[in-house]
N, C-alpha and C positions, 0 to 999 in steps of 0.2 A: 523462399520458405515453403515451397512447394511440397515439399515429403518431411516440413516438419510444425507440429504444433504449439502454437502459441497460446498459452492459456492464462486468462489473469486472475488472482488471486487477491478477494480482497471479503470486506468486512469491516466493522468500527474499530475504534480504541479498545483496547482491552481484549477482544476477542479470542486475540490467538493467532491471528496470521503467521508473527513472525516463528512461531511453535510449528505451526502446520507448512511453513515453508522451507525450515530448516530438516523438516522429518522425510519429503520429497525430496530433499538433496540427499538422504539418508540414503534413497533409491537410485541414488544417480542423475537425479533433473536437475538442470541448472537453474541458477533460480537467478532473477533480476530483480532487484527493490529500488520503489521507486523513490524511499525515502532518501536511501542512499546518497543515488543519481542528485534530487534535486540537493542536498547538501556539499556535492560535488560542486555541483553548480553554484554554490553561494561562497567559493572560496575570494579572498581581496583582490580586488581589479577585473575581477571577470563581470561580463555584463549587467548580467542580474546582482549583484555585488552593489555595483554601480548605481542602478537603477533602484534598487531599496537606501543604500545611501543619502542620494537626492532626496528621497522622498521624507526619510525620517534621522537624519543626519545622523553626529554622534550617539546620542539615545540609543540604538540599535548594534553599536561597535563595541568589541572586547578593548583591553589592554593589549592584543595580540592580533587588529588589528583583522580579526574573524568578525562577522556577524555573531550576536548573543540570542542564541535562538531564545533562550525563556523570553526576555524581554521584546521581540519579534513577536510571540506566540501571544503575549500577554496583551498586546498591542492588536492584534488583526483576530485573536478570538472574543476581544469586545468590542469589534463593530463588525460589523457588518461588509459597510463599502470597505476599509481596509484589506478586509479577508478576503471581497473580489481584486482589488489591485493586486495582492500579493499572487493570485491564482493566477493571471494575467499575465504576471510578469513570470511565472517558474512553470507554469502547467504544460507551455507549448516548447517549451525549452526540455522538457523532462519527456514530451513524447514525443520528441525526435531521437533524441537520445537513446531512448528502452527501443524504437525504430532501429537506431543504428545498432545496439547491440543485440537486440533478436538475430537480426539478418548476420552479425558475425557467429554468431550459436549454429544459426542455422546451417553455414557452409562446413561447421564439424562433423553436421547431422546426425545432429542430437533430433532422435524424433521426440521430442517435447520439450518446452521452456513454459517455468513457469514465472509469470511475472506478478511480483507482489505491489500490487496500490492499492491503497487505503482509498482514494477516493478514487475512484474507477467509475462508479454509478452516477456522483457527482458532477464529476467531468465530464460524461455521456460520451466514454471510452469503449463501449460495448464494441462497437466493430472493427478496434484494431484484432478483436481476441477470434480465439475458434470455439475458444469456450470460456465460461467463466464459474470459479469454483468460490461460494461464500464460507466464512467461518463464521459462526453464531454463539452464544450462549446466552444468560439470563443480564439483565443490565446489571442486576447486584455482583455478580462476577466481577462486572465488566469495570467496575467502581475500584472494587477490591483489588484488583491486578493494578488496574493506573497507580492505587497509592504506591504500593508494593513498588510497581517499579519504576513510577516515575516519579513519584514521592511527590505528588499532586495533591491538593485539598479535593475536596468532593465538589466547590462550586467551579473550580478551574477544568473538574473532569464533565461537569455537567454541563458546563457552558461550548467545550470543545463533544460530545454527543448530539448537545444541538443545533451545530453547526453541518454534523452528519447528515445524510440521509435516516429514516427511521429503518431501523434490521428488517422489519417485515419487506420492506420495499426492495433491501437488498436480494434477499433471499428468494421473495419472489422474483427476481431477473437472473435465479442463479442455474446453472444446467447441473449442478452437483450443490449440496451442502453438507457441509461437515461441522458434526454438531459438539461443541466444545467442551461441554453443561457437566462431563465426566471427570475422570481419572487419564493422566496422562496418556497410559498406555491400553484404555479405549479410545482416544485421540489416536493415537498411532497406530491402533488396528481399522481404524474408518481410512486414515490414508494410505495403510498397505493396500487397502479392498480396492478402493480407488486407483491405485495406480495398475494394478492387476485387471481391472478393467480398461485403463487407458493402454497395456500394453495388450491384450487381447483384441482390441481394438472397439470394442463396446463404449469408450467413453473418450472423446468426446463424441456421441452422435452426429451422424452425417447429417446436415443441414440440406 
């Protein structure tokens, strides 16, 4: 991945990410998400499958024999130690994988990939990246959009927030932020600017 950048994209619930990464693919960048990836990974019989299984038997199984994510969600965003098991069990499994698939991006040569996780800061994933770009806005947003579109109550959005890191911390470890807080299409002129820097070559800075 020599002559090509890997850049990770992240930020809380609600932010914007999946807005701001779809708008980069807009420009051509391919994008990798890592929510994806780890959902790939929780299909029946596969490891991690298996191993949330054992742990919290039927309770966690569809009719269809999938993992039921709400009921998973609902379970490891009210403890604590559950929500480290479940990181344990999917986090190292999801960054070999965004591994594996950079490095196939990279022999297209695509000079940029951007990879979307939510928990990137979290995870203390900073130096798989060459850079990392936050998405931000106001928490009341960030409230507003979960209902909207994940049709969450506000204690199921707040309980999953505080599971986060807090935004300032994000932002402060971010080498770009793109500020949300607007209209769509001042969102989409902060990631035009932004990519026009990354292809001038002004962004990511040399380290």
């Amino acid at each position: 991945m020599k002559n090509t950048k890997l850049i990770g994209l992240t930020g809380n619930i609600g932010t914007g990410k999946s807005t701001v990464a779809w708008m980069f693919e807009e420009h051509g960048v391919p994008v990798l998400d890592a929510d994806e990836i780890a959902h790939e990974l929780l299909t029946p019989r596969t490891h991690a499958w298996r191993a949330l299984y054992e742990r919290y038997g039927n309770a966690i199984i569809g009719k269809d024999g999938q993992i039921d994510r709400t009921t998973l969600a609902r379970i490891v965003f009210q403890d604590p130690v559950e929500r480290k098991y479940l990181e344990s069990v999917i986090h190292p499994l999801v960054k070999a994988e965004l591994s594996k698939r950079s490095a196939a991006l990279a022999k297209e040569h695509h000079r940029f990939i951007i990879a979307e996780v939510p928990l990137l800061i979290e995870a203390h994933w900073e130096g798989l990246f060459d850079a990392i770009i936050v998405v931000r806005c106001r928490e009341e947003q960030e409230v507003e959009r979960c209902m909207q579109k994940f049709a969450m109550s506000r204690e199921e959005i707040m309980l999953r927030l505080a599971a986060q890191f807090p935004l300032e911390r994000k932002v402060a470890a971010a080498d770009a932020v793109i500020d949300n807080d607007g209209t769509f299409e001042e969102t989409r002129v902060q990631v035009a600017r932004l990519h026009q820097d990354m292809i001038k070559g002004l962004f990511p800075k040399k380290k």
